[in-house]
PyMOL Python script that loads the backbone (N, CA, C, O; Angstrom):
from pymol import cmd

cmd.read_pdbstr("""\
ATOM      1  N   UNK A   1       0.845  -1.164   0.000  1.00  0.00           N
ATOM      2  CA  UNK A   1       0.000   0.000   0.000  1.00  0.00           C
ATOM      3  C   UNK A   1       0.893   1.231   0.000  1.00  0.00           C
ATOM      4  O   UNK A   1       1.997   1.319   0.539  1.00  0.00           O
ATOM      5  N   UNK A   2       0.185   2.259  -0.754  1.00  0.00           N
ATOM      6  CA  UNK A   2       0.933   3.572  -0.699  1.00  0.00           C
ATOM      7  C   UNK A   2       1.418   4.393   0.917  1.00  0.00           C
ATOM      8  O   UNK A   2       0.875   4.181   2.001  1.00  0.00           O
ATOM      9  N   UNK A   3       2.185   5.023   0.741  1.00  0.00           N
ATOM     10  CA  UNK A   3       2.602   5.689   2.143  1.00  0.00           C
ATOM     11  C   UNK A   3       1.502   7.221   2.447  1.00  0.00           C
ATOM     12  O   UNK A   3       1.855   8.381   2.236  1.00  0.00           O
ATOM     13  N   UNK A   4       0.671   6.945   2.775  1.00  0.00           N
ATOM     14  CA  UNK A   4      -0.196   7.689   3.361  1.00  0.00           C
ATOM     15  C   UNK A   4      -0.441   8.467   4.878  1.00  0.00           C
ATOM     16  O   UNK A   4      -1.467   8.708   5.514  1.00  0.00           O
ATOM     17  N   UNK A   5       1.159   8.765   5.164  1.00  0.00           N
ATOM     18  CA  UNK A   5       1.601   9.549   6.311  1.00  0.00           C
ATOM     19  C   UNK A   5       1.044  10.680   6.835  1.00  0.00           C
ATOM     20  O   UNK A   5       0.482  10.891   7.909  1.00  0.00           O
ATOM     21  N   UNK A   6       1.334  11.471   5.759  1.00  0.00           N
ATOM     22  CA  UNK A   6       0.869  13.028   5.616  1.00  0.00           C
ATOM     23  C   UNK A   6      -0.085  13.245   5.298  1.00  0.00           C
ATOM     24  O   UNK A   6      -0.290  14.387   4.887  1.00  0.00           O
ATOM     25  N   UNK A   7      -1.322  12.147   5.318  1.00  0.00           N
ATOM     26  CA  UNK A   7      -3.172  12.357   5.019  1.00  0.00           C
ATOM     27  C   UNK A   7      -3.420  12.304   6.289  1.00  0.00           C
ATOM     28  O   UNK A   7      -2.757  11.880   7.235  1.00  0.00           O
ATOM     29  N   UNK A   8      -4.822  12.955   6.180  1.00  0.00           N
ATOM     30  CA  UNK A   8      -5.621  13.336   7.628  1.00  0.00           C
ATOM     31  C   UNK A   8      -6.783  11.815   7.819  1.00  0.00           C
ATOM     32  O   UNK A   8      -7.185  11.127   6.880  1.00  0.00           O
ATOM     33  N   UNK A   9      -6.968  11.702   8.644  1.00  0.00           N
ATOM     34  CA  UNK A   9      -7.724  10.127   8.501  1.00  0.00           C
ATOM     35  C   UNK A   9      -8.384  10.163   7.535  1.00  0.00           C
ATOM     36  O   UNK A   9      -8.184   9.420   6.575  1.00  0.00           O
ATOM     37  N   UNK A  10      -9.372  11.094   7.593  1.00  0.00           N
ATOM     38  CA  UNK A  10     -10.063  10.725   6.448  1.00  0.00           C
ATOM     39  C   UNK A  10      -9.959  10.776   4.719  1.00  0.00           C
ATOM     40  O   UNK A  10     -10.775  10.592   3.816  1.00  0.00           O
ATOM     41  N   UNK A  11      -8.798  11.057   4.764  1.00  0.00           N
ATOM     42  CA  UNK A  11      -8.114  11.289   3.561  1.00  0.00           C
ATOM     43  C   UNK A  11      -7.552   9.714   3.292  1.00  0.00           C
ATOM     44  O   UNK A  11      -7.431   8.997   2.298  1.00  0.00           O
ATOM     45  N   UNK A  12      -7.332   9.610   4.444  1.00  0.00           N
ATOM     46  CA  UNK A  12      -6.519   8.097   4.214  1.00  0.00           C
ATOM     47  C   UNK A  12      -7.278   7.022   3.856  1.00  0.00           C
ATOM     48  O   UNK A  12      -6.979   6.227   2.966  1.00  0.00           O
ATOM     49  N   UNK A  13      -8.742   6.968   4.875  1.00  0.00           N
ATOM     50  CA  UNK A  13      -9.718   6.412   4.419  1.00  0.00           C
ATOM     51  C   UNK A  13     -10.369   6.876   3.223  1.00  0.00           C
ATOM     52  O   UNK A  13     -10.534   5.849   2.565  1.00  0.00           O
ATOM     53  N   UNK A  14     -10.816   7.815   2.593  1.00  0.00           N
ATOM     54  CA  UNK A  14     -11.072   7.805   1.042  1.00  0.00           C
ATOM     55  C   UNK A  14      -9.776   7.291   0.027  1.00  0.00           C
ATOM     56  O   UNK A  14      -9.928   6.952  -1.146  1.00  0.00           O
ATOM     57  N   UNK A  15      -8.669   7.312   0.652  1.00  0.00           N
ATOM     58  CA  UNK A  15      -7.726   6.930  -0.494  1.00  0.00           C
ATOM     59  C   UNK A  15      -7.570   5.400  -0.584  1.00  0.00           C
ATOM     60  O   UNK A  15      -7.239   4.742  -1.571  1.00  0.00           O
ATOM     61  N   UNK A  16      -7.967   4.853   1.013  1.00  0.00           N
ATOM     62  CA  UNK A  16      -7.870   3.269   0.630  1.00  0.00           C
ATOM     63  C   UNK A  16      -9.196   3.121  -0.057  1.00  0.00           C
ATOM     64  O   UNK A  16      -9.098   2.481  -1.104  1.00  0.00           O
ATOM     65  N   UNK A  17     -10.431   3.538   0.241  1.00  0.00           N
ATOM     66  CA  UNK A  17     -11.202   3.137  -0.380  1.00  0.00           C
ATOM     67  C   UNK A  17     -10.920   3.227  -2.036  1.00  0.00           C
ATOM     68  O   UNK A  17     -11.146   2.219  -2.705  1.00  0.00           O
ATOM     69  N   UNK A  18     -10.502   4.253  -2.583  1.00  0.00           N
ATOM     70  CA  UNK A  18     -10.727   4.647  -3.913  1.00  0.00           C
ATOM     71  C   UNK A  18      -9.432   3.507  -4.436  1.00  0.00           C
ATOM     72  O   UNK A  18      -9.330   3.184  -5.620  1.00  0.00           O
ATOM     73  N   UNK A  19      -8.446   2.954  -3.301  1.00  0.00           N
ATOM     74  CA  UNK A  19      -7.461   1.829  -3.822  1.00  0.00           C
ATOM     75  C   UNK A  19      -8.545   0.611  -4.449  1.00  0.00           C
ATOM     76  O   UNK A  19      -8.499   0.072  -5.555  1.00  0.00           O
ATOM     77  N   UNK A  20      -9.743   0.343  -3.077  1.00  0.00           N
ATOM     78  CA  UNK A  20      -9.964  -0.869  -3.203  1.00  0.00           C
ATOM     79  C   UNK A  20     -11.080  -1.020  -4.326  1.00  0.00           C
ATOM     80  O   UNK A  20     -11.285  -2.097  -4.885  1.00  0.00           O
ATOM     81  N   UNK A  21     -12.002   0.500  -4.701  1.00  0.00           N
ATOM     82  CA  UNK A  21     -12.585   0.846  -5.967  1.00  0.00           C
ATOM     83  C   UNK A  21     -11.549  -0.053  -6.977  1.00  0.00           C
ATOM     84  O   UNK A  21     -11.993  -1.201  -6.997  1.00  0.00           O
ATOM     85  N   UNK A  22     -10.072   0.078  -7.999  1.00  0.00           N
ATOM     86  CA  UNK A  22      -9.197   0.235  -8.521  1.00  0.00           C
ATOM     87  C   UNK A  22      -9.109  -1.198  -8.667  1.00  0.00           C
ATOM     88  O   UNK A  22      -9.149  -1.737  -9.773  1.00  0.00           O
ATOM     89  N   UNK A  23      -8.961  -1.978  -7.325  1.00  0.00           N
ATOM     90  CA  UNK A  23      -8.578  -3.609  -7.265  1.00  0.00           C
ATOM     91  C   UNK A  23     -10.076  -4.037  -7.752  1.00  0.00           C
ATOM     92  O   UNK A  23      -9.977  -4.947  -8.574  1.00  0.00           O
ATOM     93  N   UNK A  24     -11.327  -3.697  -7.523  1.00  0.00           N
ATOM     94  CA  UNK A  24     -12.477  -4.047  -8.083  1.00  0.00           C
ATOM     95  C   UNK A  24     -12.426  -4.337  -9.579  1.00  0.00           C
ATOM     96  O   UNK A  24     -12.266  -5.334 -10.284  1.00  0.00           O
ATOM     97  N   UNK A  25     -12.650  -2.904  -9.774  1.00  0.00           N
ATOM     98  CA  UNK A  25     -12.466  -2.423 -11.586  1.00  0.00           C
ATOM     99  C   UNK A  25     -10.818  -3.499 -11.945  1.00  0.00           C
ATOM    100  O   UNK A  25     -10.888  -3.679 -13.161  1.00  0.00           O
ATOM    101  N   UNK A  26     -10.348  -3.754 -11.761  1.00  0.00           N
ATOM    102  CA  UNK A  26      -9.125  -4.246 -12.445  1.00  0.00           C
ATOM    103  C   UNK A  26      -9.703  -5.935 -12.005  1.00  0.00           C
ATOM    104  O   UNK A  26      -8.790  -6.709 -12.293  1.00  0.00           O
ATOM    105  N   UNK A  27     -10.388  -6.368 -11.669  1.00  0.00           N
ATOM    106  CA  UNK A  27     -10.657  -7.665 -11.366  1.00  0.00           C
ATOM    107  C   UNK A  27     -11.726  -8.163 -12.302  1.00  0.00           C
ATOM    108  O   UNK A  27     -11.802  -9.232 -12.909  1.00  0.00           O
ATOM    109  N   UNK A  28     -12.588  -7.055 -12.267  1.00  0.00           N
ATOM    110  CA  UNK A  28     -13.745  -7.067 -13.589  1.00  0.00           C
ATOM    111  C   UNK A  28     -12.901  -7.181 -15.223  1.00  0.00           C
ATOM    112  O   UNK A  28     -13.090  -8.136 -15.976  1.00  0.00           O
ATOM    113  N   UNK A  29     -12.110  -6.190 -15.503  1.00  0.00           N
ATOM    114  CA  UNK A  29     -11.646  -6.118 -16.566  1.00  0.00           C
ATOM    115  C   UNK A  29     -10.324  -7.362 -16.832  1.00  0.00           C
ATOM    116  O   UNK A  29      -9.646  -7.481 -17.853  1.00  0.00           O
ATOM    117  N   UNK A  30     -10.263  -7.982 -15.884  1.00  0.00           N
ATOM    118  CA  UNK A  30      -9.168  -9.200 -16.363  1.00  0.00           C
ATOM    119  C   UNK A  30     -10.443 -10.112 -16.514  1.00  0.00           C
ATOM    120  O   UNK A  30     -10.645 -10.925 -17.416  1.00  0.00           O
ATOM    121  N   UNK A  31     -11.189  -9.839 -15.546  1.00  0.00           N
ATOM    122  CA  UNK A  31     -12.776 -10.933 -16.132  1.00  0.00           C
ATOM    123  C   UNK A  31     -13.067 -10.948 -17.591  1.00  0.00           C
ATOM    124  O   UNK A  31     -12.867 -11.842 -18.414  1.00  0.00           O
ATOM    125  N   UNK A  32     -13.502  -9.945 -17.710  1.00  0.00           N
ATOM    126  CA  UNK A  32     -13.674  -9.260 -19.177  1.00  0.00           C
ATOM    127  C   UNK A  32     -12.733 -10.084 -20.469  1.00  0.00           C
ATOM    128  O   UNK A  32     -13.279 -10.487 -21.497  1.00  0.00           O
ATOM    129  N   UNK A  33     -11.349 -10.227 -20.213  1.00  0.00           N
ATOM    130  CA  UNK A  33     -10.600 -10.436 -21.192  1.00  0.00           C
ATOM    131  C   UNK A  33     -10.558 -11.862 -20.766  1.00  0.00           C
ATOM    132  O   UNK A  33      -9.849 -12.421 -21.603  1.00  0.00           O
ATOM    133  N   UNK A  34     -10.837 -12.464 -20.157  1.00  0.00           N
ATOM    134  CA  UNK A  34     -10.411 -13.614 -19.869  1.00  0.00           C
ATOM    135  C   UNK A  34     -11.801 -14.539 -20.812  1.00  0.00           C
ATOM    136  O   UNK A  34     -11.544 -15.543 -21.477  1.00  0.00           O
ATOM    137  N   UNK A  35     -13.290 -13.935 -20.683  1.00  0.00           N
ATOM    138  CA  UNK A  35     -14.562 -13.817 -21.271  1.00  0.00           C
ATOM    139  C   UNK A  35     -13.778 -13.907 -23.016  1.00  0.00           C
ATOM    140  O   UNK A  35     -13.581 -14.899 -23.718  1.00  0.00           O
ATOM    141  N   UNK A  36     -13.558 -12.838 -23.209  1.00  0.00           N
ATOM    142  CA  UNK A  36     -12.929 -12.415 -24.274  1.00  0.00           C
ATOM    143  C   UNK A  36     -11.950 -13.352 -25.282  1.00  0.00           C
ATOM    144  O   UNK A  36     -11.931 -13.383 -26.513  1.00  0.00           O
ATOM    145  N   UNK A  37     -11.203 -14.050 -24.375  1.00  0.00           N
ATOM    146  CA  UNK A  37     -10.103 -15.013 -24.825  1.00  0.00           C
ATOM    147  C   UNK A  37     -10.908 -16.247 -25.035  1.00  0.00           C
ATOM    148  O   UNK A  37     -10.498 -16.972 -25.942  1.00  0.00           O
ATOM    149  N   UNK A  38     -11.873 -16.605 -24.446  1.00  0.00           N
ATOM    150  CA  UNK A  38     -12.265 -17.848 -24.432  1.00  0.00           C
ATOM    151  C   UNK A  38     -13.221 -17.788 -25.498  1.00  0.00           C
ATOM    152  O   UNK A  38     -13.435 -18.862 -26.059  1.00  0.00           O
ATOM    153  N   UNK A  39     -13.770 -16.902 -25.860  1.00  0.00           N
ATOM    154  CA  UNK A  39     -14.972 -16.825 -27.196  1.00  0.00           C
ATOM    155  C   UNK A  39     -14.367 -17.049 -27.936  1.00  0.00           C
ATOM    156  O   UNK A  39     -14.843 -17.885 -28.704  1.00  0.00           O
ATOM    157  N   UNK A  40     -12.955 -16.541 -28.283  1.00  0.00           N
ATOM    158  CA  UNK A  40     -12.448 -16.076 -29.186  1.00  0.00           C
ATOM    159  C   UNK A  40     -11.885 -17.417 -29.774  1.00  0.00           C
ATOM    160  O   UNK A  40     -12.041 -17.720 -30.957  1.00  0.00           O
ATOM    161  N   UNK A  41     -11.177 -18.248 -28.805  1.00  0.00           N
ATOM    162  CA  UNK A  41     -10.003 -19.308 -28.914  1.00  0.00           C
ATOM    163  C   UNK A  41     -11.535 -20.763 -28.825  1.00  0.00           C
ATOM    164  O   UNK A  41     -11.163 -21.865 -29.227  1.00  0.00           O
ATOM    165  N   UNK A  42     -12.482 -20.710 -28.523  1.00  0.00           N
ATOM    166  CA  UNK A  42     -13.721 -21.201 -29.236  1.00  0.00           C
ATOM    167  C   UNK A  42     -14.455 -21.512 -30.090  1.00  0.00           C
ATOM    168  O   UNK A  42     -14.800 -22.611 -30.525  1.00  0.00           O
ATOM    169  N   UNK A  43     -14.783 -20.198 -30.421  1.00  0.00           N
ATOM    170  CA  UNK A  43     -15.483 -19.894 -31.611  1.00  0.00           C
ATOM    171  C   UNK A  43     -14.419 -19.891 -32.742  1.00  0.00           C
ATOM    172  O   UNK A  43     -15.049 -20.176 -33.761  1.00  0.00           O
ATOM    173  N   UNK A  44     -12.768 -19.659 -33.142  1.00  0.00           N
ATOM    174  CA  UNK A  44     -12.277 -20.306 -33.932  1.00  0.00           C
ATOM    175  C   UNK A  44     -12.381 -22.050 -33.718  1.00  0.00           C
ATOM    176  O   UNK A  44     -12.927 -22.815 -34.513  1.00  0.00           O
ATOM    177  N   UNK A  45     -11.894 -22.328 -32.789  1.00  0.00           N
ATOM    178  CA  UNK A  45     -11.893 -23.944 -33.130  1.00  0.00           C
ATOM    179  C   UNK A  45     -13.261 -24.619 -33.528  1.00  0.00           C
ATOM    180  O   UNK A  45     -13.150 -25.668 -34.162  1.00  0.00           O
ATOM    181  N   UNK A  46     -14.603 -24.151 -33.236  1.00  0.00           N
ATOM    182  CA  UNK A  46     -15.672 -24.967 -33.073  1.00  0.00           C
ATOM    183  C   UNK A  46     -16.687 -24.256 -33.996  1.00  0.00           C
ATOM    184  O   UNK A  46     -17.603 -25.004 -34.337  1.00  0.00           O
ATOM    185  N   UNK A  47     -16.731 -23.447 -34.312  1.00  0.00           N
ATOM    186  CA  UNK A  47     -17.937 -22.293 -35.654  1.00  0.00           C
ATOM    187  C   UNK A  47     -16.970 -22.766 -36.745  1.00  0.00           C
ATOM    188  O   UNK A  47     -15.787 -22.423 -36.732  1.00  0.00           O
ATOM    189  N   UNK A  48     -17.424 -23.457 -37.568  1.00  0.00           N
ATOM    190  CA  UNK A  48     -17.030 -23.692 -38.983  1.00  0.00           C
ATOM    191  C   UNK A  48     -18.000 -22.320 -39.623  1.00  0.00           C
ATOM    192  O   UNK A  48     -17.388 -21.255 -39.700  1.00  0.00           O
ATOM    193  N   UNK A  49     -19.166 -22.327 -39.980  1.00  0.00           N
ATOM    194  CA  UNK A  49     -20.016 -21.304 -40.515  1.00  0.00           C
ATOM    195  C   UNK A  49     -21.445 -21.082 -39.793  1.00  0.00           C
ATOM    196  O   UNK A  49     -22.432 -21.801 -39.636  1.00  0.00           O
ATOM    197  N   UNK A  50     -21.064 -19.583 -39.375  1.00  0.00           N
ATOM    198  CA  UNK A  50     -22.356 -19.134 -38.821  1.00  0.00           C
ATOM    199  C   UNK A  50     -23.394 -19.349 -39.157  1.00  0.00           C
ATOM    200  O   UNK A  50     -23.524 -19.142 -40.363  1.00  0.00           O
ATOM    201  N   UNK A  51     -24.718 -19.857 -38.423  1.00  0.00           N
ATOM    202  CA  UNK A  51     -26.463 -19.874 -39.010  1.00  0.00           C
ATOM    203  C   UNK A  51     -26.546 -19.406 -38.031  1.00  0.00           C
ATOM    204  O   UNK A  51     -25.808 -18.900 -37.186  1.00  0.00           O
ATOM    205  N   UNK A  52     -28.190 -19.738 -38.279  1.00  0.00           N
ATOM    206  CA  UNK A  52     -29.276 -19.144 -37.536  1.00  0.00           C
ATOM    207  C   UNK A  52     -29.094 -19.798 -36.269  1.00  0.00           C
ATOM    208  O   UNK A  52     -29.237 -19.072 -35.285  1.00  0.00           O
ATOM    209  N   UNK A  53     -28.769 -21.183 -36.039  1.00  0.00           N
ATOM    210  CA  UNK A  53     -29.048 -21.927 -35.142  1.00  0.00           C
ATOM    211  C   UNK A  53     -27.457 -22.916 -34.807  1.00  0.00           C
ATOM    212  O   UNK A  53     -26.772 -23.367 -35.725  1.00  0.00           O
ATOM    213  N   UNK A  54     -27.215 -23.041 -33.742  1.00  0.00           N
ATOM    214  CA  UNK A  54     -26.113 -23.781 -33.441  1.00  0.00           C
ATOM    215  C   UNK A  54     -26.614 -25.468 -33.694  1.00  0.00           C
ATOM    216  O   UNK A  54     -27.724 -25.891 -33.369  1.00  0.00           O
ATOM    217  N   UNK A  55     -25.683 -26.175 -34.250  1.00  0.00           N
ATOM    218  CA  UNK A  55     -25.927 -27.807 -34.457  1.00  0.00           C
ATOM    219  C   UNK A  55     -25.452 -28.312 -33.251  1.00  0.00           C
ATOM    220  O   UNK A  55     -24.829 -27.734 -32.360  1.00  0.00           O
ATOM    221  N   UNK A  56     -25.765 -29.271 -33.323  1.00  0.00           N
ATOM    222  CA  UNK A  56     -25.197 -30.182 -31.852  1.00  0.00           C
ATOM    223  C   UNK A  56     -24.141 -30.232 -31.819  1.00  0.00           C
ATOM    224  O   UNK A  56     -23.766 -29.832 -30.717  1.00  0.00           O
ATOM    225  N   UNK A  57     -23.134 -30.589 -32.594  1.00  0.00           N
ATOM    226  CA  UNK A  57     -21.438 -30.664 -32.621  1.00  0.00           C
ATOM    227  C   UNK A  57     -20.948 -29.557 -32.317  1.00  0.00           C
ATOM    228  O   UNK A  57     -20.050 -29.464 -31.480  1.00  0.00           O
ATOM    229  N   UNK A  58     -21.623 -28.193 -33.157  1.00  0.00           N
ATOM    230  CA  UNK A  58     -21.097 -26.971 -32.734  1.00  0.00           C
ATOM    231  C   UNK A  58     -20.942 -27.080 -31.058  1.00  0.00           C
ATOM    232  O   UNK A  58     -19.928 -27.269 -30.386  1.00  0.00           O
ATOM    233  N   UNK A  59     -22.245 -26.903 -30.676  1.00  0.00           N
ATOM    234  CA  UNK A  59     -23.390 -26.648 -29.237  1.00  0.00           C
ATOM    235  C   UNK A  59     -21.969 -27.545 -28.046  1.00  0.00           C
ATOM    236  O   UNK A  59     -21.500 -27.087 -27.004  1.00  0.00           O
ATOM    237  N   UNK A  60     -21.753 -28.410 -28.490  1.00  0.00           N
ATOM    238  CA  UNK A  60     -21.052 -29.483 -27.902  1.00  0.00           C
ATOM    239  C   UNK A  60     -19.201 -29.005 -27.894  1.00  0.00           C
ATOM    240  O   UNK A  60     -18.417 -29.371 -27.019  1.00  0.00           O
ATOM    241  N   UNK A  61     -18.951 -28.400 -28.722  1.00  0.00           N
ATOM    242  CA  UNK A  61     -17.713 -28.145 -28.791  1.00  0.00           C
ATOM    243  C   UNK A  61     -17.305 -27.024 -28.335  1.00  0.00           C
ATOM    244  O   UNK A  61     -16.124 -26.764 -28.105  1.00  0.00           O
ATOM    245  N   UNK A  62     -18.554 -26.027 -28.114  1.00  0.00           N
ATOM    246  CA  UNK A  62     -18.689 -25.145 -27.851  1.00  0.00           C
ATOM    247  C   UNK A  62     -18.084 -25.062 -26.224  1.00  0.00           C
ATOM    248  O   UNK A  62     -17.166 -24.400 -25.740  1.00  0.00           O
ATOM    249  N   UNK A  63     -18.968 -25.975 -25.672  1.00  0.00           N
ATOM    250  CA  UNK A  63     -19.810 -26.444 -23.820  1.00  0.00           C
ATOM    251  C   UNK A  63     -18.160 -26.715 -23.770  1.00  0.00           C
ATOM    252  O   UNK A  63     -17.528 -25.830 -23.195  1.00  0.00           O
ATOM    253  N   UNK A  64     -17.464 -27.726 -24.253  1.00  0.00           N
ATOM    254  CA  UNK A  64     -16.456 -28.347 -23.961  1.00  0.00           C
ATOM    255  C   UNK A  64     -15.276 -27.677 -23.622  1.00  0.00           C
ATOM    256  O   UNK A  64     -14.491 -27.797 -22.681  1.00  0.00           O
ATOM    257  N   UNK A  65     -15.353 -26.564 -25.104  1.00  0.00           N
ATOM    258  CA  UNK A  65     -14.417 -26.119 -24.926  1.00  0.00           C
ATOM    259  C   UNK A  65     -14.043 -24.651 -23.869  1.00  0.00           C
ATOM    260  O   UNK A  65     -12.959 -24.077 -23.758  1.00  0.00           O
ATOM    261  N   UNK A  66     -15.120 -24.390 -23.312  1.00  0.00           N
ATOM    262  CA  UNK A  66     -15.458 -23.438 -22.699  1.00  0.00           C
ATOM    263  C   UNK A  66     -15.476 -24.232 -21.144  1.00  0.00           C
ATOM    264  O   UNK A  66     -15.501 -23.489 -20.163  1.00  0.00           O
ATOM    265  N   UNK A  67     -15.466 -25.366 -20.974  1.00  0.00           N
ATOM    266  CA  UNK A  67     -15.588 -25.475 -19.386  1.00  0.00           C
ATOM    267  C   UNK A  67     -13.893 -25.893 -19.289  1.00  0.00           C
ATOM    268  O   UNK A  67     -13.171 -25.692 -18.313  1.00  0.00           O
ATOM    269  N   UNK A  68     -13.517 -26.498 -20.529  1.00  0.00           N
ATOM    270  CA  UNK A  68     -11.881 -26.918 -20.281  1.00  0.00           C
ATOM    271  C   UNK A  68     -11.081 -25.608 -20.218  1.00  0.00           C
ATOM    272  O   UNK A  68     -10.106 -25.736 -19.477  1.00  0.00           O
ATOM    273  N   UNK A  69     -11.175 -24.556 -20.691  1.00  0.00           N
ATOM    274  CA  UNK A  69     -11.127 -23.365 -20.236  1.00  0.00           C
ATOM    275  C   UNK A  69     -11.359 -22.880 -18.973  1.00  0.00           C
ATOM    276  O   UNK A  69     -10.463 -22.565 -18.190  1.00  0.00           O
ATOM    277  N   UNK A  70     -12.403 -22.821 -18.778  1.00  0.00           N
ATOM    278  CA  UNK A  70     -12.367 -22.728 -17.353  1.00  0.00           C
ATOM    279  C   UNK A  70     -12.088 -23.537 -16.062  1.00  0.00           C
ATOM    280  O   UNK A  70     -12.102 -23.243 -14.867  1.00  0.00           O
ATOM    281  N   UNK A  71     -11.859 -24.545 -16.685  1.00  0.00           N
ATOM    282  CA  UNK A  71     -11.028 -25.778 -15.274  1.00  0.00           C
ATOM    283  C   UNK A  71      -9.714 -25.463 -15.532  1.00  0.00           C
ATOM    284  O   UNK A  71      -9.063 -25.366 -14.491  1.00  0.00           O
ATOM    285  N   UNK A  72      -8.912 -25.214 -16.821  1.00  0.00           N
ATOM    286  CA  UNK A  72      -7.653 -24.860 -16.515  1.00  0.00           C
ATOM    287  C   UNK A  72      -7.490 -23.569 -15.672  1.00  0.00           C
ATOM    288  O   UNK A  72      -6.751 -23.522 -14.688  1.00  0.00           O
ATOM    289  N   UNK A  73      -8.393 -22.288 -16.220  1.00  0.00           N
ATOM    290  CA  UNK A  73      -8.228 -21.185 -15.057  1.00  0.00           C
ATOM    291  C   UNK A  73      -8.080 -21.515 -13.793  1.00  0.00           C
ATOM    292  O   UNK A  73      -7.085 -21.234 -13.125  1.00  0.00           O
ATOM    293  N   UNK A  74      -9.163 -22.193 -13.351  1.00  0.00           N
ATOM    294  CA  UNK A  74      -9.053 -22.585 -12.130  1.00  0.00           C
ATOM    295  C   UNK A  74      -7.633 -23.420 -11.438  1.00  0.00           C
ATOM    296  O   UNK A  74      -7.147 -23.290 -10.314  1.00  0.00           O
ATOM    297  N   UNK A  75      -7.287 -24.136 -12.364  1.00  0.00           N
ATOM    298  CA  UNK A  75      -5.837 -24.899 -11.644  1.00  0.00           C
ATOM    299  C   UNK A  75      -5.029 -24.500 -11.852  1.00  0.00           C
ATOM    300  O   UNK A  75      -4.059 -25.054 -11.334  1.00  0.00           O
ATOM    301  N   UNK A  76      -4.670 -23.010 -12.919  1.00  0.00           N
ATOM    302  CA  UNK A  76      -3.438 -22.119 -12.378  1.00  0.00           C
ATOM    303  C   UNK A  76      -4.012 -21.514 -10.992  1.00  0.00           C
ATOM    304  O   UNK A  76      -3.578 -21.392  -9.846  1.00  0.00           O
ATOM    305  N   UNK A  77      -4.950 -21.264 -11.528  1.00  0.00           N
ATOM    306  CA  UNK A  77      -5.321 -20.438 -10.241  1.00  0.00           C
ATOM    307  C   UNK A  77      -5.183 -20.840  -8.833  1.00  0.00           C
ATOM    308  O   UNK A  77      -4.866 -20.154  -7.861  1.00  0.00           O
ATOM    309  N   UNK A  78      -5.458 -21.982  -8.909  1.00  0.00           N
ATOM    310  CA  UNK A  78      -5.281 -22.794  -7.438  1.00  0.00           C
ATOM    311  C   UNK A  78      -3.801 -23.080  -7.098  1.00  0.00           C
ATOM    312  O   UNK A  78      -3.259 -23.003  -5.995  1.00  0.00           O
ATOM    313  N   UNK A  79      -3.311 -23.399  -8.190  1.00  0.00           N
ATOM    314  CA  UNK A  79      -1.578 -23.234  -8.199  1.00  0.00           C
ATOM    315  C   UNK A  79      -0.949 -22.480  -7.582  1.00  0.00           C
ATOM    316  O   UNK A  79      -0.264 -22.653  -6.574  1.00  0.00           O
ATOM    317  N   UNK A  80      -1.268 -21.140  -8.475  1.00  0.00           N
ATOM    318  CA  UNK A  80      -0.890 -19.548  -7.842  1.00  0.00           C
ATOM    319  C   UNK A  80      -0.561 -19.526  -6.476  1.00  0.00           C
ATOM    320  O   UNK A  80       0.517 -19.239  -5.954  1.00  0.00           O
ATOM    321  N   UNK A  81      -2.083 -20.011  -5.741  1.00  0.00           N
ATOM    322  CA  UNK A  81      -2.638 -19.522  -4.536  1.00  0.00           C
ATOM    323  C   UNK A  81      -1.629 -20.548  -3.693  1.00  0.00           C
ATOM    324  O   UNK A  81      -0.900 -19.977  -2.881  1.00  0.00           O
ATOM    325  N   UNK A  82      -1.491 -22.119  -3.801  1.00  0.00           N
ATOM    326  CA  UNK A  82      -0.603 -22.797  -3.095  1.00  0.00           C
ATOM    327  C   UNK A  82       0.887 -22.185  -3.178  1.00  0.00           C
ATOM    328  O   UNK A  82       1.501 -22.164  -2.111  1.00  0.00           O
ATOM    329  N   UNK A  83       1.460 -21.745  -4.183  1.00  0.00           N
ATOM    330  CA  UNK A  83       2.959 -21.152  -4.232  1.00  0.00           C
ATOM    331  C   UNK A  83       2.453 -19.828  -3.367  1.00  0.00           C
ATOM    332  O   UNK A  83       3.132 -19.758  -2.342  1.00  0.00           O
ATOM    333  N   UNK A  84       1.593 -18.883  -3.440  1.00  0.00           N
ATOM    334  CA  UNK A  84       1.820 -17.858  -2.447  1.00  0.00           C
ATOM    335  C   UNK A  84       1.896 -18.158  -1.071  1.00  0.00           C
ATOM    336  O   UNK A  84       2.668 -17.658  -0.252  1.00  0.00           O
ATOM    337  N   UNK A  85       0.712 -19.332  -0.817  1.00  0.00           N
ATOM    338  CA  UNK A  85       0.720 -19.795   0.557  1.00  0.00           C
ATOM    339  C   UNK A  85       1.701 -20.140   0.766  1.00  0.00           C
ATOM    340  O   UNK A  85       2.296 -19.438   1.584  1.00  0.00           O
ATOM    341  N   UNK A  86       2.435 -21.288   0.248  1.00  0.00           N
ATOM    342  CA  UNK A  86       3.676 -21.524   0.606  1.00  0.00           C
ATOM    343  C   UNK A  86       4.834 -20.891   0.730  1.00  0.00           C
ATOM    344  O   UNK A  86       5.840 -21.523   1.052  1.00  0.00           O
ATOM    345  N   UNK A  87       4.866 -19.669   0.515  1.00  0.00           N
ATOM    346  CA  UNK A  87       6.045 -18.582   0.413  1.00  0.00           C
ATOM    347  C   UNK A  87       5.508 -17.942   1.683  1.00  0.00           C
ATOM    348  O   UNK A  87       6.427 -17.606   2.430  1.00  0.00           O
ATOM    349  N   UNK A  88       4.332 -17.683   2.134  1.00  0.00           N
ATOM    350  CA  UNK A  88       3.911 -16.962   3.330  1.00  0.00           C
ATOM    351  C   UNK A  88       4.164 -17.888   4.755  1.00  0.00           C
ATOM    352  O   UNK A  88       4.249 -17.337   5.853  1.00  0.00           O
ATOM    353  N   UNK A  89       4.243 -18.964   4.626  1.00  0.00           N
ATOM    354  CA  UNK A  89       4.534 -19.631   5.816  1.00  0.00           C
ATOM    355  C   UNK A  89       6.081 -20.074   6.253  1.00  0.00           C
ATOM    356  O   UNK A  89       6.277 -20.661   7.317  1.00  0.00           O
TER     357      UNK A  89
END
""", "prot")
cmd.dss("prot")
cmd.show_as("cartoon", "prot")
cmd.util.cbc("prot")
cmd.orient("prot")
């Protein structure tokens, strides 16, 4: 955290708040791209040609490839979190 010495409390308290505003918005927008990456790296492998209506293979490759996506997020993610823990103890 920033050095917030020379603020008056309540300065200090609007400035952490407007920090933890910052960590919000920056948590949304890695959401966002992460949304973003997965349509993207999807919908090339599995949309041969757009219709009206998704086919089952699409529909299916779609589901697949979008939850294997998101189980890998999750096991860096869980990764991450064991190497930090483990550096904190």
């Amino acid at each position: 955290m920033d050095n917030f010495d020379n603020f008056s409390s309540s300065e200090k308290a609007e400035a952490t708040e407007l920090q933890r505003l910052i960590a919000i918005e920056q948590q949304k927008a890695q959401f966002q791209a992460q949304v973003h990456t997965f349509t993207d790296v999807c919908w090339d492998k599995c949309v041969d040609s757009p219709g009206s209506k998704l086919d089952y293979r699409t529909e299916t490759c779609l589901v697949s490839c979008v939850e294997r996506f998101i189980d890998t997020t999750l096991t860096i993610t869980n990764r991450f979190t064991q190497m930090v823990q483990k550096g904190t103890h």
